[in-house]
C-alpha positions in Angstrom: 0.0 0.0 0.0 1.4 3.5 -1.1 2.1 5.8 2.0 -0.3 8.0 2.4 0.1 11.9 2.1 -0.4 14.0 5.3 -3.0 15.9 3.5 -5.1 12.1 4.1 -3.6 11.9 7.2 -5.4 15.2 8.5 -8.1 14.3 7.1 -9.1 11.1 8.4 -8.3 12.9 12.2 -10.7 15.4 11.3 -13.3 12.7 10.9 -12.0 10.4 13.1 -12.6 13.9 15.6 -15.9 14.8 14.8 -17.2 11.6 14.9 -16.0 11.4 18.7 -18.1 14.7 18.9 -21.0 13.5 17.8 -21.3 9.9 19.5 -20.2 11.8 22.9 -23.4 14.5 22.3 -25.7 11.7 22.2 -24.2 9.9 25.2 -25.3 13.5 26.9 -28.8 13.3 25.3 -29.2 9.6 26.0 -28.1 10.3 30.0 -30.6 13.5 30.1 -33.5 11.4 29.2 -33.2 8.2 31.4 -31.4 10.3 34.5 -34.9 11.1 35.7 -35.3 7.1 36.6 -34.2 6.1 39.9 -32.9 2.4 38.7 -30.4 3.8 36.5 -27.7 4.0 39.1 -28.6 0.3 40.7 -26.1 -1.8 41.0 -27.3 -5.4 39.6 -23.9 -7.9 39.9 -24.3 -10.6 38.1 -22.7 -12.6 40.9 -21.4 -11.7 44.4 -20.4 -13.3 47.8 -22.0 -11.9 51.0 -23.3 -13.1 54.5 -26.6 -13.2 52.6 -25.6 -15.8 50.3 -22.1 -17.3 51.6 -24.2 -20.5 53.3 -26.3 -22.3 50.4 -24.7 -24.8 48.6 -22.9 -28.0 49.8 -19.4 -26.2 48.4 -20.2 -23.4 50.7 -20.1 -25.8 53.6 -17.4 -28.0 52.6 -15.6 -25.0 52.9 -16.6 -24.1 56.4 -15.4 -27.1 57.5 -12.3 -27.3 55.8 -11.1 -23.8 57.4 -12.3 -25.6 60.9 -9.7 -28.2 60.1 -7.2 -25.7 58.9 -8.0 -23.4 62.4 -7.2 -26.5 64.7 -3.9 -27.2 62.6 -2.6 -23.9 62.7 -3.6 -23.5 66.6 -2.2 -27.0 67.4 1.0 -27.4 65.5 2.1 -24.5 62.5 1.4 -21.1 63.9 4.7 -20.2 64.9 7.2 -22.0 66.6 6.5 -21.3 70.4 3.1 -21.4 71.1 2.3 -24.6 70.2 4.4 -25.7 73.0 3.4 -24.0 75.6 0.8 -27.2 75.4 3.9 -29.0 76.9 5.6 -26.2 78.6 5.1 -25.6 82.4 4.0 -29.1 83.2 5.7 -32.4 84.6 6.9 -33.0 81.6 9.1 -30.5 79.8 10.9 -28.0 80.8 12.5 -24.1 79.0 16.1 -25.4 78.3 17.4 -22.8 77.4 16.1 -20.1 80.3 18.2 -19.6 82.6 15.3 -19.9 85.4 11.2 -20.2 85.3 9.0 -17.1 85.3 5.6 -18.5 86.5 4.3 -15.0 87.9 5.1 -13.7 84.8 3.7 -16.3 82.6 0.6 -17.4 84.3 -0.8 -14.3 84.2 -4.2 -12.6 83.3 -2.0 -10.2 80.9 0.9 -12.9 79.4 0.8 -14.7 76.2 1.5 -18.2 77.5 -2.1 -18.0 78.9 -4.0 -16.1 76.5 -3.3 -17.0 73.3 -6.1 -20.3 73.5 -9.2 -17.9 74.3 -9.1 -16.5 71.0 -8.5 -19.1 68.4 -10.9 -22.0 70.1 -13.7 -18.8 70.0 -13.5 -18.3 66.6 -13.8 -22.5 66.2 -16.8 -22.8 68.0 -18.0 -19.3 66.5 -17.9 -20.7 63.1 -19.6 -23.8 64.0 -22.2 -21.6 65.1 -22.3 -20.3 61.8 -22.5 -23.5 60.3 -25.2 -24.7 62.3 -27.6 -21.4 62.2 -27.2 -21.2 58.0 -28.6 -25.3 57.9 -32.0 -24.4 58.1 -32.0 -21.7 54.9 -29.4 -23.7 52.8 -29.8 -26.0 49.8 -28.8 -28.8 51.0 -30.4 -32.4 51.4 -31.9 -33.0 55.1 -29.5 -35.5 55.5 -26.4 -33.0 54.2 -28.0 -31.0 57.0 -27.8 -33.7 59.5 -23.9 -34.3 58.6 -22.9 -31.0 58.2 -24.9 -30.4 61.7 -22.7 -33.2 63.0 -19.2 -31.8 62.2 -20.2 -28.3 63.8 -21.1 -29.9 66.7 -18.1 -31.9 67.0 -16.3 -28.7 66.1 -17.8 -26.5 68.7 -17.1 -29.5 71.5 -13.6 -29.3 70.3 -13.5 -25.4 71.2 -14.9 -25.5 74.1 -13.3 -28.5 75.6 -9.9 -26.8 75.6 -11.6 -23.5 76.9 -13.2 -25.4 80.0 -9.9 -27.3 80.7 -7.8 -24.4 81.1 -10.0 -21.6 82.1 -13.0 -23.2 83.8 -16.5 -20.7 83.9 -16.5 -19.2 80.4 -19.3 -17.9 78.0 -21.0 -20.5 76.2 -22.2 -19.2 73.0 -24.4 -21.2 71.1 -25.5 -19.4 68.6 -24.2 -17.2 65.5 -23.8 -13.8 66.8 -24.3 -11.3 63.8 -23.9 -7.8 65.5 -21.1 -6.4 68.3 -21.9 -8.1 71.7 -19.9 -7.0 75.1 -22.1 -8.6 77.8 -21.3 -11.9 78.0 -21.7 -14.2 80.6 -19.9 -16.8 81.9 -21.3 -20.5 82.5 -19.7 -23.2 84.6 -17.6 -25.3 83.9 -20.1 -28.2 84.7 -23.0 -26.4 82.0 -19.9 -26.2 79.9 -18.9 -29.6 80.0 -23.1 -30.9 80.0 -23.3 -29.1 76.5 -19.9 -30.5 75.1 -21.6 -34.1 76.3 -24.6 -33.5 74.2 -22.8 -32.1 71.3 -20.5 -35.3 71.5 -23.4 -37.4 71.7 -25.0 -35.9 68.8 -21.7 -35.9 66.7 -21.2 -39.9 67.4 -24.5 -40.5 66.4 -24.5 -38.8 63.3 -21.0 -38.5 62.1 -20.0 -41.6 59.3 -18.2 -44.5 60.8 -14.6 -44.6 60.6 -14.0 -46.5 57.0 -16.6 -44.1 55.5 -14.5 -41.1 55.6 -10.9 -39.7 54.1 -7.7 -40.0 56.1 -7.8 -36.7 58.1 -11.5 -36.7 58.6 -13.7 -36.8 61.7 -16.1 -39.6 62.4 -18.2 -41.1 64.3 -14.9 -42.8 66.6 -13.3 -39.5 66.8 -16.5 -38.3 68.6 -16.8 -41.5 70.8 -12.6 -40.7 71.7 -13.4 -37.5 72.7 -16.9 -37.9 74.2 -14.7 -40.5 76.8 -12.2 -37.7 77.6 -14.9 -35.0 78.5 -17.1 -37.7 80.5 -14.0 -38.6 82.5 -13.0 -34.9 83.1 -16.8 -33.8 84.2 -16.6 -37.4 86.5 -19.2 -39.3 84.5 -17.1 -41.9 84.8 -19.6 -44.9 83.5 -20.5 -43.0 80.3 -16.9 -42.4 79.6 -16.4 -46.0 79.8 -19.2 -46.9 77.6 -18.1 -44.3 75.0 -14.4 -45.6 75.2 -15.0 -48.9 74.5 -17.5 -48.2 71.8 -14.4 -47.2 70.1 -12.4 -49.8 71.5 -14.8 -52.5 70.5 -15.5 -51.2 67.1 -14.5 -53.4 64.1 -12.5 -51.3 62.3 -10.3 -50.0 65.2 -7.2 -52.2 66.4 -3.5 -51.7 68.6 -1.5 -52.2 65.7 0.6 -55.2 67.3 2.3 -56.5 63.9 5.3 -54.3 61.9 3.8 -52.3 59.5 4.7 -49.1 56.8 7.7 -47.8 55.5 10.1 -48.9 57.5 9.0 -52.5 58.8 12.1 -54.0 57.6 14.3 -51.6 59.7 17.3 -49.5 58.6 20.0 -51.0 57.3 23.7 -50.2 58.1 25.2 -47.6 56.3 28.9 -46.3 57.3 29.7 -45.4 60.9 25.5 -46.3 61.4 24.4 -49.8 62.7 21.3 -51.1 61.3 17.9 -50.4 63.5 16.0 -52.8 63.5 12.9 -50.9 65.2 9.6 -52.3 66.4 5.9 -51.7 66.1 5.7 -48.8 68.2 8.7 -46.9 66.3 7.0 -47.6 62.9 3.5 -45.4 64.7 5.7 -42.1 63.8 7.5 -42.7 60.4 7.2 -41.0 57.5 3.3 -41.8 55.9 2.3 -44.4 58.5 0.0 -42.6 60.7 -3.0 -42.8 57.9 -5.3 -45.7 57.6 -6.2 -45.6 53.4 -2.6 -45.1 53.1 -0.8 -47.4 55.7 -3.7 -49.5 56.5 -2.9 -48.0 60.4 -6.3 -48.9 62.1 -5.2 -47.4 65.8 -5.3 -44.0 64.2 -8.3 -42.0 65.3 -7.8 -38.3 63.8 -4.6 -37.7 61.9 -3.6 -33.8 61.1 -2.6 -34.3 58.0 0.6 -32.0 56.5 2.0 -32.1 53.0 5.0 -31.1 52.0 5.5 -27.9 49.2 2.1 -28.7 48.1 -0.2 -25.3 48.6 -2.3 -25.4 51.9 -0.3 -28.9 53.1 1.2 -27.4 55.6 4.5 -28.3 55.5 7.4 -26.0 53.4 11.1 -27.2 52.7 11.8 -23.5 51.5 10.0 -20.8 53.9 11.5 -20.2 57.6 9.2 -20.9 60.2 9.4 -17.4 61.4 7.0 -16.5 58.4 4.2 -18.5 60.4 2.5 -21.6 59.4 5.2 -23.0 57.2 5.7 -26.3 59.4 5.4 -28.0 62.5 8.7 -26.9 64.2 8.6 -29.9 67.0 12.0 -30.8 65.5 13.4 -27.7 65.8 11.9 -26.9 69.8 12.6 -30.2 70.9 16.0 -32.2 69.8 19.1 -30.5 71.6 21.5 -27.7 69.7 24.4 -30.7 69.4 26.0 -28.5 66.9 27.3 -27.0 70.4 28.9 -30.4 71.8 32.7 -30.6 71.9 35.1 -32.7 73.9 38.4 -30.5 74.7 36.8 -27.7 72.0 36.7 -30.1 69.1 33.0 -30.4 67.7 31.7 -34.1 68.0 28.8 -34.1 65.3 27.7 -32.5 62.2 25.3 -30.4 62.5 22.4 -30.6 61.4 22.0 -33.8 60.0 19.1 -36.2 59.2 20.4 -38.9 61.9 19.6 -39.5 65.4 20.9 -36.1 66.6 17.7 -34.7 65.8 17.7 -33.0 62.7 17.6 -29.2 62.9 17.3 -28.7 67.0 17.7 -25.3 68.2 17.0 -26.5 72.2 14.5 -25.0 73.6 12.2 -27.6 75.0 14.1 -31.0 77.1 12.5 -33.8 79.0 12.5 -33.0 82.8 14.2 -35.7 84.6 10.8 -37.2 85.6 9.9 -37.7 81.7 13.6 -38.8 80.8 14.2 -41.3 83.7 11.8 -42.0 86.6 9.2 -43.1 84.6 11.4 -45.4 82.8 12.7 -47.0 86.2 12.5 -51.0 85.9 11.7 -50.5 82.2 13.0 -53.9 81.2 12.2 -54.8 77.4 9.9 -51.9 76.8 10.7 -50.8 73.5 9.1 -47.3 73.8 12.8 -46.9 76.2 14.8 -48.2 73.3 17.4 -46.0 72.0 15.5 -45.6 68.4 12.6 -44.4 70.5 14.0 -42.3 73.2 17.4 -41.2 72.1 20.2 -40.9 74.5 23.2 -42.3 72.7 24.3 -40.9 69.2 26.9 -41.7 66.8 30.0 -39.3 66.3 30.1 -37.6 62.8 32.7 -35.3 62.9 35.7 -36.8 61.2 37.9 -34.4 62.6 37.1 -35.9 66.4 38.4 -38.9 67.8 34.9 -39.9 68.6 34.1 -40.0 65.1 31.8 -43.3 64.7 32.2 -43.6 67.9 29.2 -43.7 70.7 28.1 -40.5 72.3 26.4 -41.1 75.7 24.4 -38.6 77.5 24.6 -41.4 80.0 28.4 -41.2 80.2 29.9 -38.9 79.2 33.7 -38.4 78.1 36.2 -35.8 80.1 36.3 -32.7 78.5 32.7 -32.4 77.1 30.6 -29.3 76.8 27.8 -27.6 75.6 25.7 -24.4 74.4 28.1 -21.4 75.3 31.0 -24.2 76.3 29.2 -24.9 79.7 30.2 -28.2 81.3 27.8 -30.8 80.4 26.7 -33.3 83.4 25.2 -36.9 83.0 21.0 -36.6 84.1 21.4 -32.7 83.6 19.4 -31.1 80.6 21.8 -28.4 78.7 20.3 -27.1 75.6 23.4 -28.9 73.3 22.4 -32.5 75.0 19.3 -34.3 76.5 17.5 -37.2 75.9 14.4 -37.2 73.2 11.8 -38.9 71.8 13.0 -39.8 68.1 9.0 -39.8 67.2 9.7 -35.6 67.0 11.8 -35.8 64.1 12.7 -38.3 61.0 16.2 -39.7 61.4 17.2 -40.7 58.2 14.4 -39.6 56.2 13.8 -35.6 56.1 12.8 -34.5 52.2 15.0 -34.8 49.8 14.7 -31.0 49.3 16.0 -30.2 52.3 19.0 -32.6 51.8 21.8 -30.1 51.0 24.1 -32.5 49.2 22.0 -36.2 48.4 24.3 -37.3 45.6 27.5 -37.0 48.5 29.6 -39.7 48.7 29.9 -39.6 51.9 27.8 -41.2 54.6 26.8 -38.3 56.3 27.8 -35.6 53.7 24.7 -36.6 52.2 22.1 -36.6 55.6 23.6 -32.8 56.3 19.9 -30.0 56.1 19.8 -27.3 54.6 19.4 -24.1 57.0 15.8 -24.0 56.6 15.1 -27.5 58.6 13.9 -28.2 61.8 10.1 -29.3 61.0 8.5 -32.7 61.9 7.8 -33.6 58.6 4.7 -36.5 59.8 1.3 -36.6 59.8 0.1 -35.9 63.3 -1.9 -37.9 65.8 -4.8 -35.7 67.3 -6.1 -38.9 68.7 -5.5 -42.7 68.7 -6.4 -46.0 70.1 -3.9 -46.7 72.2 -4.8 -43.3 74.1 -8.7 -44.6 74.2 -7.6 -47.5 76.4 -5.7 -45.5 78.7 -9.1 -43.3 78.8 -11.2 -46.1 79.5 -8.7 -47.3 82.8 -9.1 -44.0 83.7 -12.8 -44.5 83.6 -12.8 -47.5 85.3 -10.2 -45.9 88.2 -13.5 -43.5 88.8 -15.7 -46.6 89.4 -13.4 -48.1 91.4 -12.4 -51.0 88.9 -9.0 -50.8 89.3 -8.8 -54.2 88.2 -10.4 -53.3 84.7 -8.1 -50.2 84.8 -5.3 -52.5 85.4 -6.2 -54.9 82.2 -6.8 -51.7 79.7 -3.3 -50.4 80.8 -1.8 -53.9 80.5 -2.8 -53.8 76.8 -1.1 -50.9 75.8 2.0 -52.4 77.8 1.9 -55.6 76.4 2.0 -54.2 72.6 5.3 -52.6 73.7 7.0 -55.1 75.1 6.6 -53.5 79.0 5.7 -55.8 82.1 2.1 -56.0 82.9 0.9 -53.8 86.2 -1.1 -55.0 89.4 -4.1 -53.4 90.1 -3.3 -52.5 92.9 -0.6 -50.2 91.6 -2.9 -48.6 89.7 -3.8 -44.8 90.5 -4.1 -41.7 88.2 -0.8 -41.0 88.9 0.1 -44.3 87.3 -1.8 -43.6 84.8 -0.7 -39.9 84.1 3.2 -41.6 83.7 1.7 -44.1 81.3 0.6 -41.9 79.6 3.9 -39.9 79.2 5.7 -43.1 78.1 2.9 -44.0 75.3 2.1 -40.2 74.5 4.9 -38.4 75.2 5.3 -35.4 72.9 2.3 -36.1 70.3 0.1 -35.2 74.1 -1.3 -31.9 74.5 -0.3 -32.3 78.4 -1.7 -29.0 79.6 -4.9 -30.0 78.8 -5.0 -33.4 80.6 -3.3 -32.1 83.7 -6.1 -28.9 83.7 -8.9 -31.3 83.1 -7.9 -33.6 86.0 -7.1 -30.9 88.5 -3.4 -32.0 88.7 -0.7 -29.8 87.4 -0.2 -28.2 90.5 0.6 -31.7 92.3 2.2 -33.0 89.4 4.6 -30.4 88.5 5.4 -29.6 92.2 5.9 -33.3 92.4 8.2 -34.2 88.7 9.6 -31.0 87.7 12.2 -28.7 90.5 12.5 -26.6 87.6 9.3 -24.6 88.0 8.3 -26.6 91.7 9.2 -23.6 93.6 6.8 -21.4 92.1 3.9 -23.1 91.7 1.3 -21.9 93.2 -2.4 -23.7 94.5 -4.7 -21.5 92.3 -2.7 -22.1 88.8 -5.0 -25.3 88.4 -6.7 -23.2 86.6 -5.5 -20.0 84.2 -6.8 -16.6 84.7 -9.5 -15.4 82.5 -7.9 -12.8 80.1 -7.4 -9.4 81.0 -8.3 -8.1 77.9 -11.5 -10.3 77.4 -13.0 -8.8 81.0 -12.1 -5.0 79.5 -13.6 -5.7 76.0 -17.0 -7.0 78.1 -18.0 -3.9 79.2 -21.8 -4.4 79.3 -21.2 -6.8 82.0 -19.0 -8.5 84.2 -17.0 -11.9 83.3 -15.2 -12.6 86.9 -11.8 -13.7 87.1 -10.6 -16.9 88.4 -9.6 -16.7 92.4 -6.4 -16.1 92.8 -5.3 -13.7 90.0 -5.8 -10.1 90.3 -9.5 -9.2 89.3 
């Protein structure tokens, strides 16, 4: 085509011009005539979400409940990497390695984040079950998509509350969805608390699929039953506890498993400077994709929190730090030691970190108090939950620049010369943030993803086990709940009605599976019963709550743990109501709990 001359250039803008002119006059004209009608300006979206329509369709549930699961993970294990652990903190357990001294006044305290930060989260649960529950009615759904969805809220908002009744005692119980600012709450006892969890719990078991029906991760009916046992022991109705606990325990589907199973039945070989491990049923509960029972065919799983890894919303990230939030559960990293930091005469005795039996990633903040570490182990014998691959306490040196190198490390024995964290002098029995015994089920020796590998194709033994920086989660699906716990509920049942003989034959069966010499009845108390707990729980237990729930954490950790013993005081069996809550409610009065300042 010929280039045109800029005499046709100017003219086509002239026309190009005008006709702008005109087509914007009758834009004016057309506006003049139809401004007059008030439905001009509505606003008519074609689609929209809003309070008005955010509850109709099965999806919109689905994803109500998924966000309910999403809540309790976050809360429970991958907000940050402290206050999942103050679950485990400031009991007769576990201890804060690396202070210097405890700070009870400070920490259990109307005003202090230790005690504060479960009010919030488990309102905002049982808030959105509420939710759930008050948009049934109005939705599409089926009546019997009502009846399950009804039955997940329900167990939901037990859930919430539970935790709030353990630790705080009289608190507001909210049962419906509230859709305007309230500041006048009231607070109902513990006891009403604890009768509406029952019914809810009674409701969810009867309505909530049975255990094969649902996806690994899912509640059901057996989750409900679990739970139901737990609450009806804590509020001292002992016989329906037992008759809920062994509903589960009597259920087809549900079994100890007693036979090796998973990914690692066939041990760990040899490799180098590391003997072979042979393991045992309770050490294959807690390796890597085990826990589920589609996947691993694990029928003692109850609830499993399921984490993926670098998969979006699974929880679990091989490239973000863990002080972003939510990118893992840091057990690894708060509760192996810092043995970067052990040296014998100032030469470094492992590498650090490495996927072995050191502990991955440890920083040391959280040990085992002496109690957890050795008393209740006393006269152990064969119980394999003591055995080194379960509770660590000797390692294998990896340095090849220290004469210990393949060599035994024992915290049990340790060499001339040895130190810790900031070169202190480490003792044999004495936590030290470098070196203490742990419970291997917080890490995965041998097994961390290969992305966080920083070298796999080494040749060298451990060249190719040594982490990247941005290690130190527990890459496992978590138990929330499992079978071997609902025994241990059901003794604890039976130690209410005075069958301490039945108490004695439920504890026996988790014993037996684990290799441990049976118990007399007459030995049986709740103490008994909290230690066997430790040995079969240990670490995976939110122990807070079952030392709030039973009224013992003051006797317990005045008993087990000197570090914090001397401050203890009588009224920390329960935790002060929040500060904040009582100024927020200033249309009425919430009371605080005797003993803290009101």
């Amino acid at each position: 085509m010929p280039a045109r001359t800029t005499n046709q250039l100017l003219t086509i803008y002239t026309v190009f011009m005008k006709t702008i002119k005109i087509l914007l006059l009758l834009g004016v004209l057309v506006t003049g005539t139809v401004a007059c009608k008030k439905s001009f300006l509505d606003e008519k979206a074609v689609d929209f979400l809003s309070t008005s329509n955010a509850f109709k369709t099965e999806a919109d549930f689905k994803a109500s409940v998924t966000n309910l699961y999403g809540r309790i993970r976050s809360h429970y294990y991958t907000v940050n990497d402290y206050q999942p652990f103050w679950y485990l903190y400031r009991t007769d357990a576990y201890l804060d390695v690396a202070s210097s001294a405890a700070n009870l006044p400070g920490q259990i305290a109307p005003t202090a984040g230790e005690v504060t930060f479960a009010w919030a989260p488990h309102y905002k649960i049982i808030a959105e079950a509420n939710t759930i529950i008050h948009r049934l009615p109005t939705s599409d759904l089926t009546d019997a998509q009502k009846l399950l969805f009804e039955a997940r809220a329900r167990f939901f908002r037990a859930f919430g509350y539970r935790a709030l009744a353990y630790l705080y005692g009289n608190v507001p119980l909210v049962l419906e969805e509230i859709e305007t600012p309230k500041t006048d709450f009231t607070q109902s006892t513990r006891e009403q608390v604890y009768d509406q969890i029952i019914t809810d719990l009674e409701f969810a078991a009867a309505n909530l699929p049975s255990i094969d029906k649902v996806s690994d991760g899912e509640i059901s009916n057996i989750a409900a039953y679990h739970l139901l046992a737990e609450v009806c022991n804590s509020a001292k109705k002992f016989e329906k506890a037992r008759d809920a606990a062994t509903a589960v325990i009597t259920d087809p589907n549900m079994a100890l498993m007693t036979a090796r199973f998973g990914s690692r039945k066939n041990g760990i070989p040899a490799n180098g400077i590391f003997p072979a491990i042979a393991g045992d049923v309770y050490w294959d509960l807690f390796q890597p994709q085990n826990q589920n029972r589609k996947t691993a065919s694990n029928k003692e799983a109850i609830w499993v929190i399921q984490f993926e890894t670098d998969v979006p919303g699974g929880g679990n990230s091989s490239t973000r730090s863990v002080f972003d939030g939510d990118a893992f559960y840091a057990l690894e990293r708060v509760h192996t030691p810092l043995m970067r930091d052990v040296k014998v005469n100032g030469v470094a005795v492992f590498q650090w970190p490495v996927s072995d039996f050191t502990g991955g990633r440890g920083v040391g903040f959280m040990a085992p108090d002496a109690w957890f570490a050795d008393t209740v182990w006393k006269n152990a014998g064969a119980d394999v939950r003591n055995a080194n691959h379960n509770f660590v306490r000797d390692f294998i040196g990896t340095n090849p620049a220290s004469p210990l190198y393949g060599q035994v490390f024992s915290t049990k024995n340790l060499p001339a010369g040895a130190t810790g964290f900031n070169n202190a002098v480490l003792k044999p029995g004495v936590a030290e943030r470098a070196l203490y015994p742990f419970q291997s089920k917080a890490t995965t020796p041998f097994a961390h993803p290969a992305s966080l590998l920083n070298n796999p194709n080494s040749t060298d033994v451990v060249g190719k086990l040594v982490l990247k920086g941005g290690a130190g989660g527990t890459y496992l699906d978590q138990y929330m709940f499992r079978l071997a716990e609902t025994y241990l509920l059901r003794a604890e049942a039976q130690l209410g009605l005075s069958r301490t003989d039945l108490a004695a034959n439920d504890i026996n069966v988790v014993r037996s599976r684990s290799n441990a010499g049976a118990v007399d009845a007459a030995d049986v108390n709740i103490d008994y019963i909290l230690d066997e707990r430790l040995r079969e729980l240990g670490v995976e237990e939110k122990r807070m709550l079952t030392l709030m729930r039973l009224g013992k954490w003051v006797d317990r950790v005045r008993k087990c743990n000197p570090f914090y013993a001397a401050q203890v005081q009588d009224h920390y069996n329960l935790w002060p109501i929040p500060a904040s809550e009582i100024e927020k409610n200033n249309q009425n009065k919430l009371n605080q709990n005797p003993g803290y300042p009101q």
